[in-house]
C-alpha positions, 0 to 999 in steps of 0.5 A: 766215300767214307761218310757212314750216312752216305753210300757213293758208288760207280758201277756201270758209268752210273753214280749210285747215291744212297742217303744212309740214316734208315733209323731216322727215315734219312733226315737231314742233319749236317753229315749228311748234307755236307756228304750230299753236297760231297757225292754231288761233286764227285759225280760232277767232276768224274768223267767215268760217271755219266748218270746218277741215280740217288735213292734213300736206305730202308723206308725213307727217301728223305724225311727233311730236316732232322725235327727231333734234332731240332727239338733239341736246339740243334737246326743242321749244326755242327755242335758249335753254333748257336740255332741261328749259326747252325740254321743258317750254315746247314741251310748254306750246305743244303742248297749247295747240294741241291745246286749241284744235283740241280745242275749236274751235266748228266742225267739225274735219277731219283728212286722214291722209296719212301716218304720225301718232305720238307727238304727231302722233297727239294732233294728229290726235287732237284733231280731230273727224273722222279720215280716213286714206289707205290708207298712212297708218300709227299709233304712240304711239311714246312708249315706243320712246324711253322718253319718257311719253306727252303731246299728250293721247294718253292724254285721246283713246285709250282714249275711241277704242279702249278701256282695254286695247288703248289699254295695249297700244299705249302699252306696245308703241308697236307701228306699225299700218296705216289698216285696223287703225286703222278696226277700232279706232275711231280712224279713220271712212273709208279712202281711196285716198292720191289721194282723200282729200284731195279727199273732206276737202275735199269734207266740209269745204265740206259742213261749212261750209255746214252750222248752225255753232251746232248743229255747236259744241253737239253738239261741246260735249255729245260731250265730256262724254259718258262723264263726267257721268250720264244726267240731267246730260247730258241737262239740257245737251241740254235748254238746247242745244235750246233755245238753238238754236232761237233761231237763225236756222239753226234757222228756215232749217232749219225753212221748208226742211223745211216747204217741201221745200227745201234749207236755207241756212245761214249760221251765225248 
């Protein structure tokens, strides 16, 4: 990809997605959205990629917003729109991006580097798996500009930490430290900064050679959990089963159980 302020690579069947604006602890401004949504994509429609690991360059994960930008009467614009056009269009591009992530039939990995608020925290978020260095540190950071929350903040929060302490940080916009997001529920391992990225890519390698169709129907059934009943849900679990044992991942997997060997996937 050729966007400066996104680094795109495929190595080892994982999509390695960096977010490059360390100066400005990558805030997002409308390159990088656009190359977000862009990287998002790709890894969609690349057969070749069956993981995606997304992290943040030098000390930042992801800021949110580009606030100096914003001071400046640019919100996400591309130079020729008003704040309101620009306001609008960026938010456009951020949840398009976000979707993607979101909905991505493959495995999604989020390496917390460093600080994620506002939208890097939807960002974030959006991914399936969030780890975080121990420095890494959580805001909504909406209210502290008197801005409403977007980036789907308020769709991924309170289905991570709950209703009430989701209200708490919005209305507070209160920054907190990696333990405190483990206690929480928004983050699932703490690493020391120097071993995180290695443990996600790590993960993601395991991701990678893992049964992809199986990944993308748990994925699919997790999102609607919560939001259908019992028998609804367990009537999608019915089909995935039995779409997927017309793949050849479930066959692999069953000769290697028989066989008492590890099974090789190939994702098909």
């Amino acid at each position: 990809m050729s966007s400066d302020v996104i680094r795109y690579e495929v190595v080892a069947n994982v999509a390695r997605i960096t977010l490059n604006r360390p100066k400005s602890l990558n805030a997002l401004n409308r390159e990088l959205l656009e190359g977000l949504a862009h990287a998002a994509s790709k890894a969609l429609v690349d057969n070749s990629v069956r993981a995606v690991l997304l992290t943040g360059e030098g000390r930042g994960f992801c800021a949110g917003g580009d606030v100096k930008a914003m001071a400046g009467g640019s919100f996400l614009g591309n130079g020729g729109e008003s704040p309101l056009e620009g306001a609008l269009g960026g938010a456009a591009v951020l949840h398009k991006a976000i979707t993607t992530l979101h909905r991505l039939p493959k495995p999604v990995i989020a390496a917390i580097n460093g600080p994620a608020a506002g939208a890097g925290l939807g960002v974030a978020m959006a991914c399936d798996i969030l780890w975080a260095a121990q420095s890494a540190s959580f805001s909504t950071a909406y209210s502290a500009i008197g801005l409403s929350p977007d980036g789907g903040t308020t769709h991924f929060l309170p289905r991570l930490v709950g209703a009430k302490v989701a209200a708490e940080l919005f209305f507070t916009s209160r920054k907190f430290d990696a333990q405190e997001a483990l206690r929480l529920g928004l983050v699932s391992r703490v690493f020391p900064d120097a071993d995180l990225l290695p443990a996600a890519i790590e993960l993601a390698n395991s991701l990678a050679e893992g049964p992809t169709l199986a990944y993308a129907s748990a994925k699919a059934l997790l999102r609607t959990t919560g939001q259908q009943s019992l028998e609804t849900q367990m009537e999608d679990e019915r089909i995935g089963i039995m779409r997927s044992t017309t793949t050849e991942d479930f066959m692999r997997g069953v000769m290697a159980f028989a066989t008492q060997q590890k099974p090789d996937f190939v994702g098909k």
